[in-house]
N, C-alpha and C positions, 0 to 999 in steps of 0.2 A: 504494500500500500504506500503510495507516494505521501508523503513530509506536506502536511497545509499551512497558512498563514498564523493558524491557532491551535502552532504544534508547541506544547511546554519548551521552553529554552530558557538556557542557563549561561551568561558569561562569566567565569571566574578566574583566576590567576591561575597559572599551568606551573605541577611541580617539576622536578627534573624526573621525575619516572616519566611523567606523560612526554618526552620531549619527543619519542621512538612513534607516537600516534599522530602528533603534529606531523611530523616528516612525513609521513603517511598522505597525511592530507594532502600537503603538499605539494608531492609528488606525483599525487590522482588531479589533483586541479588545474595544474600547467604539463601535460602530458605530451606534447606535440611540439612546441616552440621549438624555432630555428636554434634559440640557445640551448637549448635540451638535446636536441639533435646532435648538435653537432660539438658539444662536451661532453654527450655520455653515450655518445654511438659505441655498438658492440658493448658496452660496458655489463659486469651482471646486476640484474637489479637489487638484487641483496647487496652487494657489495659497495651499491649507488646509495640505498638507504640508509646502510652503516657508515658510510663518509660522511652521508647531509646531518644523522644524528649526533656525530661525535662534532661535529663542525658546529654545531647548534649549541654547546655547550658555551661557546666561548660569549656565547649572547647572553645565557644562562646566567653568566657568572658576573655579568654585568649591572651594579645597579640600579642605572636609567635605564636599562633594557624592560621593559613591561612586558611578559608574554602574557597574554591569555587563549586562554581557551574556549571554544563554542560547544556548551554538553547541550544534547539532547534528556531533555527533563525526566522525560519516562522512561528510555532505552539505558539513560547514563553514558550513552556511548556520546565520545568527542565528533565532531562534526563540520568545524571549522576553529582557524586559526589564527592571530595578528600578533604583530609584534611593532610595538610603540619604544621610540625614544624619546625620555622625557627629562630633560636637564634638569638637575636636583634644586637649584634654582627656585623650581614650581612648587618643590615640598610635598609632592604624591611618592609616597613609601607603598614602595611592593610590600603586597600582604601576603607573600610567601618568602621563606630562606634560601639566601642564593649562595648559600654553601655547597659545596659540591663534596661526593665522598674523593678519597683519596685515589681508588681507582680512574673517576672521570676527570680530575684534576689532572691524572698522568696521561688520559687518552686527548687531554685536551691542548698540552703541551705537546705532542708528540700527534696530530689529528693527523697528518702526510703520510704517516705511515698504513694509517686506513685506508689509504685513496684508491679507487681504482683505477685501471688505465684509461683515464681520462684524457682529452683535448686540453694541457694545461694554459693552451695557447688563448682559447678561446672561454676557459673557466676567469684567467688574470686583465682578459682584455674589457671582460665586464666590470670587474672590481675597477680595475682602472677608470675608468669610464665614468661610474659613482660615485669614486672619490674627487676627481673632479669635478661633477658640477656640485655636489655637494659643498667643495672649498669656495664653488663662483657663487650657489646662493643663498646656502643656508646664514645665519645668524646664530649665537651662541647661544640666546633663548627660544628658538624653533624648536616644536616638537617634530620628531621624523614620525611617520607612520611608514615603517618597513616594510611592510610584510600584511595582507588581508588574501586569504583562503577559505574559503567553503567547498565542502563537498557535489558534486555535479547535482547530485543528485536533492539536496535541502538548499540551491540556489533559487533565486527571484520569490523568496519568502519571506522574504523582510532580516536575513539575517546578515549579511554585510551591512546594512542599513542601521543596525543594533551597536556592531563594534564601533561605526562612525560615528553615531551618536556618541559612545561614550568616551571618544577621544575630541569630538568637538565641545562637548560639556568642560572639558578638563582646560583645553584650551582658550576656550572665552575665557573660564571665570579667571585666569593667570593671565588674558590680554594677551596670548601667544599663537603666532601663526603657527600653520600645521606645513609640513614641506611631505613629499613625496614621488618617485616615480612610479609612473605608469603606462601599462603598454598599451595600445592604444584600443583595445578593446576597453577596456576599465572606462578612457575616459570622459564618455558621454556619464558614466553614475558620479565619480569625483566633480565631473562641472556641473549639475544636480543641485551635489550637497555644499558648494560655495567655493571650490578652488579653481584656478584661473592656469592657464598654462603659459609658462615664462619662458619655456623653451622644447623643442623637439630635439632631440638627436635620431641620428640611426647609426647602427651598429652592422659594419660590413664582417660576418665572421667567416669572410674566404681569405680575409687578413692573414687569418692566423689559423687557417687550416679546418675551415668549417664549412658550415654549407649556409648558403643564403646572406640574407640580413633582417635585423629585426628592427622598428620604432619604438620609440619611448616616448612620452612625455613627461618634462618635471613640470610640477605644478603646487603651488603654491595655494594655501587656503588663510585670508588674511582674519584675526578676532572680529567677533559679530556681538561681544557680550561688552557690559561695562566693566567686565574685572570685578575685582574683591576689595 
């Protein structure tokens, strides 16, 4: 039975057990991309999973990193995913422990070794890319929204719509804009909910031993509240 608009749903803080279900997610939501292709062509997918979950730790262990999680209320099962940076600045304290045990401390210092044989040509030419426009537009008190994922199957139910809320809530009441990119599917919803696009890139990944190219948008969402 398909997921309705007045399906129980739950946002809460993700602990580090759940990181393994996130990647999951994530993995089922962007399935097809030119950068997926062509970073983790031939790769095994086990192997792909255990790389994005031990790489996700390094988020984890971060204190402006906000994960949460999208549980389905009755099922309990997780369902989609985002990940918010929010400069301490703003004073929103995770309401989970971002202590890691001592084993993922060491998988997280050492994540390379997890990797599979990936296209590293074309996994660094993205980070590259990010770090960049992020130096040209972010601001030190921008919040980033990283990361928003749902399931194929529990989309266009109002639950992307839920995580934005509650990161635009966060950012009026601290008068802080919200920064992020997006590929250009996304961003007819993003200019919706009140962010502007400041810039396109595209991303040629025959650069670097890939197949195709892909667009982005960065987009910017400026406060709509009077602050605190």
């Amino acid at each position: 039975m398909a997921p309705t608009s007045s399906m129980p749903f739950e946002i809460k803080y993700a602990n580090a057990s759940d990181l393994s279900a996130l990647v999951s997610i994530k993995i089922r939501s962007f399935p097809s991309s030119n950068y997926v292709r062509s970073t983790y062509k031939g790769c095994d997918p086990l192997a792909v999973h255990t790389f994005k979950t031990v790489s996700s730790l390094e988020y984890f262990a971060k204190s402006e990193c906000h994960i949460l999680a999208g549980v389905d209320s009755e099922a309990g099962d997780i369902i989609a995913y985002s990940r918010w940076n929010i400069p301490a600045i703003h004073g929103f304290e995770r309401a989970v422990d971002t202590n890691l045990s001592n084993e993922a401390q060491a998988q997280m210092q050492n994540m390379w070794a997890y990797s599979p044989k990936l296209n590293k040509g074309t996994y660094m030419f993205y980070e590259e890319i990010i770090k960049r426009s992020r130096n040209l537009h972010l601001k030190e008190t921008d919040i980033v929204l990283e990361l928003l994922c749902v399931l194929p199957e529990y989309q266009r139910i109002g639950i992307g719509r839920a995580f934005l809320n509650w990161g635009t809530e966060r950012a009026d009441a601290s008068n802080a804009r919200i920064y992020l990119e997006a590929t250009m599917e996304g961003v007819p919803v993003y200019l919706k909910h009140g962010w502007k696009i400041v810039e396109e890139i595209q991303l040629d990944y025959t650069e670097r031993g890939g197949e195709g190219s892909q667009k982005f948008a960065l987009m910017i969402r400026e406060p709509q509240g009077k602050g605190v």
